[in-house]
Z-matrix of the N, CA and C atoms (Angstrom, degrees):
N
C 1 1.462
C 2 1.522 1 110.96
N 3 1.411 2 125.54 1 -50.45
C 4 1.463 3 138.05 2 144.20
C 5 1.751 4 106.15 3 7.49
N 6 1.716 5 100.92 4 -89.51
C 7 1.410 6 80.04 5 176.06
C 8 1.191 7 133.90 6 -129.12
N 9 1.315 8 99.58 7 50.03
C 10 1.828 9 115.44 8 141.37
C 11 1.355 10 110.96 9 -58.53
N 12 1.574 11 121.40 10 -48.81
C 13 1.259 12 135.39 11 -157.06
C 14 1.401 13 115.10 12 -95.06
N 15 1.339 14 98.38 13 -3.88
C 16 1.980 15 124.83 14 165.81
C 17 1.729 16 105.92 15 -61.32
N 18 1.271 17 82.08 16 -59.51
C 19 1.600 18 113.52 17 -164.43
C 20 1.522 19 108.75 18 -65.65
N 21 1.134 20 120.35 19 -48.28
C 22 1.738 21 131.76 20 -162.04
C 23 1.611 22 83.24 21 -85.47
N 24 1.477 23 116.62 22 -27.56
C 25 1.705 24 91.69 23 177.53
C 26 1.488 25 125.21 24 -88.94
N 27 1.552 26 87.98 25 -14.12
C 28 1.848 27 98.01 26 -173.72
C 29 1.466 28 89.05 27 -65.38
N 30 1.533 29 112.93 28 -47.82
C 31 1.749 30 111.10 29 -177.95
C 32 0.925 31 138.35 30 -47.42
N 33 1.634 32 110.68 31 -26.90
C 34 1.384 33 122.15 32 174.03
C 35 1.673 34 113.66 33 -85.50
N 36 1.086 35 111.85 34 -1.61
C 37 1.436 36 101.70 35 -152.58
C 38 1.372 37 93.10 36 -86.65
N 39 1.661 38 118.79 37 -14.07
C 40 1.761 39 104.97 38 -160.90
C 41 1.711 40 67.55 39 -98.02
N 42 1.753 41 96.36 40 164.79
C 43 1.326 42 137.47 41 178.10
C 44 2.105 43 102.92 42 -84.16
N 45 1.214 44 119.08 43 -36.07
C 46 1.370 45 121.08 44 -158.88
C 47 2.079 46 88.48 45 -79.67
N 48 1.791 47 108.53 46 -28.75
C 49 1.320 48 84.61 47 -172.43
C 50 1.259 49 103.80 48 -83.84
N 51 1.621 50 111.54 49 -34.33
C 52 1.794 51 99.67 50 -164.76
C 53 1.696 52 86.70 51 -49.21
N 54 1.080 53 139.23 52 -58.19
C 55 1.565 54 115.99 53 -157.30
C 56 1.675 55 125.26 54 -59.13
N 57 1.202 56 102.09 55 -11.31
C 58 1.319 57 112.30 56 -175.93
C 59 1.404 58 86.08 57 -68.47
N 60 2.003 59 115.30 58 -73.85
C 61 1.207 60 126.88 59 -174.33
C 62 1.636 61 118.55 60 -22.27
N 63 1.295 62 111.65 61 -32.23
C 64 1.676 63 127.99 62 -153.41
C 65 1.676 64 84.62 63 -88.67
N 66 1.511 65 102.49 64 -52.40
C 67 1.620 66 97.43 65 -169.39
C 68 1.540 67 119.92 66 -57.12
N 69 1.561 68 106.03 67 -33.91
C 70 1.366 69 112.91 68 -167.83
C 71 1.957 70 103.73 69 -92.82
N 72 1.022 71 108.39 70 -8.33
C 73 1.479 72 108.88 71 136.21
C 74 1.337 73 137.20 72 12.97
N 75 2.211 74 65.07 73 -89.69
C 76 1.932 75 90.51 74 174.90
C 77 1.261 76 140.13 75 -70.51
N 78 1.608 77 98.86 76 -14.82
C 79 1.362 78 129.52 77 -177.20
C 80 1.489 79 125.91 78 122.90
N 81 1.152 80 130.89 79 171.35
C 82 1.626 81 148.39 80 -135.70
C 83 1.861 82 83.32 81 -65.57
N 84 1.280 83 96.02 82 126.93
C 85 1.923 84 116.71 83 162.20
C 86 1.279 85 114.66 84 -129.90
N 87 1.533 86 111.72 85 117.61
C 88 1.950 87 104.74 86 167.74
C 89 2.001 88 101.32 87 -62.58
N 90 1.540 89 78.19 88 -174.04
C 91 1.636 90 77.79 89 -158.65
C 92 1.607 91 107.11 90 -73.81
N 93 1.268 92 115.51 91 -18.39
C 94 1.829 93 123.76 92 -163.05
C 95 1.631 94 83.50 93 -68.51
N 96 1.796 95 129.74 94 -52.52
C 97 1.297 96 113.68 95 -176.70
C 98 1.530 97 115.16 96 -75.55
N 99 1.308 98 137.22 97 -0.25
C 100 0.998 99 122.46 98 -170.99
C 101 1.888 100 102.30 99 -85.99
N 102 1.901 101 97.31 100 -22.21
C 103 1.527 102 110.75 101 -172.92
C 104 1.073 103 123.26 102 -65.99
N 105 1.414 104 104.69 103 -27.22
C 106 1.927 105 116.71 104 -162.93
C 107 1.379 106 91.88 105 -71.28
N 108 1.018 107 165.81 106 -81.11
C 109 1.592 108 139.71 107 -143.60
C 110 1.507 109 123.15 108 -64.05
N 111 1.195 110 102.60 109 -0.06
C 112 1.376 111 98.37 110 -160.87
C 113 1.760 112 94.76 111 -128.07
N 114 1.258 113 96.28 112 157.90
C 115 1.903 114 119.88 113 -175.15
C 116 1.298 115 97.27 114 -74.08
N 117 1.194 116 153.70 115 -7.90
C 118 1.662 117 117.34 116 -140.91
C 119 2.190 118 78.76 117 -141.65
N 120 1.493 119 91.27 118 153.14
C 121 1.851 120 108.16 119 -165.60
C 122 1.718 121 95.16 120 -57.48
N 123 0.808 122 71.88 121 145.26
C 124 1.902 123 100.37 122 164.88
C 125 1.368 124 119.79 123 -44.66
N 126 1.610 125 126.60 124 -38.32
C 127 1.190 126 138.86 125 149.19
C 128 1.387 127 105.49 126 -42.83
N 129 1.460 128 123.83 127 -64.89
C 130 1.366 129 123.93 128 -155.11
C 131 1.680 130 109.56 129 -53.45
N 132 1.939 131 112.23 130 -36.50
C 133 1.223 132 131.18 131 -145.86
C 134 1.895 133 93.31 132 -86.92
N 135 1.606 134 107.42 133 -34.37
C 136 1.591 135 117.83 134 154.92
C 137 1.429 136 114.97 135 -35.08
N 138 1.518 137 125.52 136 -75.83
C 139 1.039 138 158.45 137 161.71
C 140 1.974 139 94.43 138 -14.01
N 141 1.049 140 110.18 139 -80.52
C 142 1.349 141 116.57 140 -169.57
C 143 1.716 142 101.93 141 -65.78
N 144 0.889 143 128.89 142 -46.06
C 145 2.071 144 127.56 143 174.22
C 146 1.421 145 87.58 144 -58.62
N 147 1.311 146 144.91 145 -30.77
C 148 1.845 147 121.94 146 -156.55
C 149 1.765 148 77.61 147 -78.22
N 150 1.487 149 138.63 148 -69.29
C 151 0.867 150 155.41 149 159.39
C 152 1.426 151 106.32 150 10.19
N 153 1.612 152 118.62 151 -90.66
C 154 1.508 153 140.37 152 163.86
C 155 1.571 154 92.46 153 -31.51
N 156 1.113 155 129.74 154 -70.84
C 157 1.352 156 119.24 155 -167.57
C 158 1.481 157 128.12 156 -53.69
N 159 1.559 158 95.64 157 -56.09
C 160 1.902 159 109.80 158 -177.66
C 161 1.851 160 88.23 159 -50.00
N 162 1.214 161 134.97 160 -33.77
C 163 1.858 162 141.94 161 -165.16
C 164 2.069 163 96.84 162 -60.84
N 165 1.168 164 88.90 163 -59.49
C 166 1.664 165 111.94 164 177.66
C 167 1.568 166 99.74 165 102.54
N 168 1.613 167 102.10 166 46.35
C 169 1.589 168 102.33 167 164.16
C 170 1.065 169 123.93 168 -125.57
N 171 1.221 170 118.71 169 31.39
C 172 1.281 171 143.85 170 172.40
C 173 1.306 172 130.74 171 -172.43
N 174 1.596 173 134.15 172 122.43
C 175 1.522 174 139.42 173 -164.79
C 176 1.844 175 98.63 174 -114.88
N 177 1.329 176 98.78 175 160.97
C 178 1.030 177 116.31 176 170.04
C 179 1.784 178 129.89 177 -120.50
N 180 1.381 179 107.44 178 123.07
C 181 1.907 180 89.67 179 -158.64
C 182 1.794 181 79.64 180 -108.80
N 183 1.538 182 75.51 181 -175.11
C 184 1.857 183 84.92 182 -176.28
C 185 1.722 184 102.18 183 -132.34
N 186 1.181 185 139.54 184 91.06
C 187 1.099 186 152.03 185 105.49
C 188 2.023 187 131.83 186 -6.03
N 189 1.456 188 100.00 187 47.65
C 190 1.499 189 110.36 188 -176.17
C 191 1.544 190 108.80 189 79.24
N 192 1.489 191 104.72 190 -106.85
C 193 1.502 192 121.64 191 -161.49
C 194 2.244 193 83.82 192 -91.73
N 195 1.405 194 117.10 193 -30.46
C 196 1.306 195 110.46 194 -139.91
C 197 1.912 196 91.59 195 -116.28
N 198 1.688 197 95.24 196 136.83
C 199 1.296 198 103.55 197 -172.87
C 200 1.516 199 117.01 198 -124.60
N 201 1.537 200 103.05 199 72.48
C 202 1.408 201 113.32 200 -166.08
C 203 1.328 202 114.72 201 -57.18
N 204 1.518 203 144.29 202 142.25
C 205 1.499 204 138.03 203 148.16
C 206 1.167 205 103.71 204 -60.03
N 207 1.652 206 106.14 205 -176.75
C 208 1.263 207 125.31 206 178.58
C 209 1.524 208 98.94 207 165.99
N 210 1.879 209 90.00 208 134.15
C 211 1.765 210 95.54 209 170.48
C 212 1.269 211 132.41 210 -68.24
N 213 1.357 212 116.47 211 147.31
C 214 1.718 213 125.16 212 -175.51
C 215 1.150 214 96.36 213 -139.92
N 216 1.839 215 92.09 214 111.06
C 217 1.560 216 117.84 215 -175.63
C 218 1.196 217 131.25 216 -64.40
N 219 1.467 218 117.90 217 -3.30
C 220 1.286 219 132.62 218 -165.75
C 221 1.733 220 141.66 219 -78.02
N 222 1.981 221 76.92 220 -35.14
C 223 1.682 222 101.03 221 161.93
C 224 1.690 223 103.81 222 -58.67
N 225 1.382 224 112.38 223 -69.70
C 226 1.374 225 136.80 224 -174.09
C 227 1.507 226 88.64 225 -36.61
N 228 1.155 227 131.73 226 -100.47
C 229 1.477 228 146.42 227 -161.93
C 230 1.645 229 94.70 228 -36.33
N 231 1.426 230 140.08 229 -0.34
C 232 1.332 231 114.88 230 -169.33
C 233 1.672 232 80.21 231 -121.94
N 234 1.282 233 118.23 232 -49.92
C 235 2.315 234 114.09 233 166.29
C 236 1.581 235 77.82 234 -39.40
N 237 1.252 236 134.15 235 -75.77
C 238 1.688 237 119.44 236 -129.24
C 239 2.127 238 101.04 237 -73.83
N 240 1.286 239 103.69 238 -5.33
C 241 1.439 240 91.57 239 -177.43
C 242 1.857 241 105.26 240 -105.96
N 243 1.187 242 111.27 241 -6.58
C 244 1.282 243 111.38 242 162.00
C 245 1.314 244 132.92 243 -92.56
N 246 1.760 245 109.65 244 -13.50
C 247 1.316 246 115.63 245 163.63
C 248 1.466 247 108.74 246 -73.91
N 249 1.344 248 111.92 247 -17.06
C 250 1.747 249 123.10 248 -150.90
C 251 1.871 250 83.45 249 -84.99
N 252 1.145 251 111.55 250 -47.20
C 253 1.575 252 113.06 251 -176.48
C 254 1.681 253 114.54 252 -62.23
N 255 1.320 254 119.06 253 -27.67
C 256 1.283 255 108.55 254 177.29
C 257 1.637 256 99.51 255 -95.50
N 258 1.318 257 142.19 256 -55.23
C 259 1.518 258 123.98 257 173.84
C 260 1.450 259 99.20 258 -36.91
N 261 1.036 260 156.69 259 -86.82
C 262 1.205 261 139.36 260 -155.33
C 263 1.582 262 119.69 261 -40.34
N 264 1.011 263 94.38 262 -28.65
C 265 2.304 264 104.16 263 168.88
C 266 1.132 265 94.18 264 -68.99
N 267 1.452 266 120.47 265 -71.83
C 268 1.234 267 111.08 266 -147.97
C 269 1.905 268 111.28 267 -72.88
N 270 1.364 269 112.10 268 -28.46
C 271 1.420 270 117.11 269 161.92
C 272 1.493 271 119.77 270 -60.66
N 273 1.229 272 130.52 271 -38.33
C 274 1.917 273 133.10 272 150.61
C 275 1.545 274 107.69 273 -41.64
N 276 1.626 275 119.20 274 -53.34
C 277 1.229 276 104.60 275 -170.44
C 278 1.577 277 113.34 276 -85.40
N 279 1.571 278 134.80 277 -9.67
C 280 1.122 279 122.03 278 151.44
C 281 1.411 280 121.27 279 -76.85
N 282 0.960 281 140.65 280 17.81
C 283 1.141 282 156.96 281 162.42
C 284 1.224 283 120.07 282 -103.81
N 285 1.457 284 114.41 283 -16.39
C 286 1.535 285 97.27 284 170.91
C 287 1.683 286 94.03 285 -105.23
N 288 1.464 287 119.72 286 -32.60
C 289 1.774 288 111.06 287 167.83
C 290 1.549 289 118.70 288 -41.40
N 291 1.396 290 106.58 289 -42.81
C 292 1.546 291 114.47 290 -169.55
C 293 1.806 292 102.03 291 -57.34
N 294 1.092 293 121.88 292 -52.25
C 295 1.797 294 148.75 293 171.72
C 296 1.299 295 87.90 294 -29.83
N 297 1.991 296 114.68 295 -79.85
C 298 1.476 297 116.00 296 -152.87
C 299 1.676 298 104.63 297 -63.63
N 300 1.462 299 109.19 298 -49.51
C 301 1.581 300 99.53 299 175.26
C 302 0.954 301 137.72 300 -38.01
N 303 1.729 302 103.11 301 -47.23
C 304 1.844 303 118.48 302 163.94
C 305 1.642 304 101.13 303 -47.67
N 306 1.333 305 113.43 304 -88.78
C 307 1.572 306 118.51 305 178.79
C 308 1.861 307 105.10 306 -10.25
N 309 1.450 308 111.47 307 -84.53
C 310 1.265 309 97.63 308 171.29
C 311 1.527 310 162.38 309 -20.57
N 312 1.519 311 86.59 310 -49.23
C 313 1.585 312 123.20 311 172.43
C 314 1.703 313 99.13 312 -59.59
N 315 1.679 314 108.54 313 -54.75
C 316 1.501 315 120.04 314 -169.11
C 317 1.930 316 100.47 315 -53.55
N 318 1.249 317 101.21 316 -46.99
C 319 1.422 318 117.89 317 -158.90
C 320 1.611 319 113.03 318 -73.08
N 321 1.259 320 91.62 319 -19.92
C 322 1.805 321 93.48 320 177.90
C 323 1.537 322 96.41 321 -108.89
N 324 1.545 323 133.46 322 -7.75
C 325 1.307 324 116.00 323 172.13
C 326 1.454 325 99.64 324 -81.32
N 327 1.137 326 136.45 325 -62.27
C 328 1.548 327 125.05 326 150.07
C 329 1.423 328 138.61 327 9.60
N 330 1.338 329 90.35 328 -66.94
C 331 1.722 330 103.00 329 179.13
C 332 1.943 331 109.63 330 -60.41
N 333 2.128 332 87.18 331 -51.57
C 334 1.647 333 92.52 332 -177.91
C 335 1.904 334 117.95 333 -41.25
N 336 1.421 335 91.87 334 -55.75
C 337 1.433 336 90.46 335 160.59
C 338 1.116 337 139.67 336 -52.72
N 339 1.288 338 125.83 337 -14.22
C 340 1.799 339 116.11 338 -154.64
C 341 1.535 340 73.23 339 -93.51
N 342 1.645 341 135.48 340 -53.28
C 343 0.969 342 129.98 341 167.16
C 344 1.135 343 142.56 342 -13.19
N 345 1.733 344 120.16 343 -53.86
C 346 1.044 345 133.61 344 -151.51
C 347 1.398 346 75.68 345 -100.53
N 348 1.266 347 145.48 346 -39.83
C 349 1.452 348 126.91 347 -178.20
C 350 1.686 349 123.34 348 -60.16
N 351 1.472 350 96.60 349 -18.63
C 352 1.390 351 80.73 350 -163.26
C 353 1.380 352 112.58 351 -95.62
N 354 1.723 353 127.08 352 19.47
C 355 1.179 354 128.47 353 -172.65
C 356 1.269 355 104.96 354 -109.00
């Protein structure tokens, strides 16, 4: 899983794929439509799907002459369950800060008082 999750992040990290990712979204694009929004050759836009693919977030079927992509949620869903494992740490440990601050907060309204009583 290690580096599946190498890979699906190296994939994410460029900006040209998340948009691919975003496009294919919407559903299955050969590569000439996946090219049109973007500046850089048609080769290059290859280049970035071998990428998406070697990740396993995106397959390629073959439809006759035409070899549409399409997303496969699976890479994604295995990044999204390992991010899911560390928010939950880091959501336990604001949750236990939120506690001590309260505690604190309680402990110095306390004190202010014991103060204010004793004059």
């Amino acid at each position: 899983m290690e580096l599946n999750l190498d890979a699906t992040f190296a994939a994410l990290a460029d900006p040209t794929r998340r948009a691919i990712l975003a496009r294919l979204a919407e559903g299955e694009a050969t590569v000439m439509e996946l090219a049109a929004p973007f500046a850089i050759s048609q080769p290059a836009i290859s280049k970035h799907l071998k990428v998406l693919e070697h990740a396993g977030l995106i397959s390629t079927a073959q439809e006759a002459q035409r070899r549409p992509r399409k997303l496969e949620p699976a890479a994604l869903e295995a990044a999204n369950a390992w991010l899911e494992h560390y928010r939950e740490i880091w959501e336990a440990n604001y949750t236990r800060l939120d506690a001590l601050l309260e505690t604190l907060k309680q402990e110095s309204v306390k004190k202010s008082r014991a103060k204010k009583s004793k004059k």
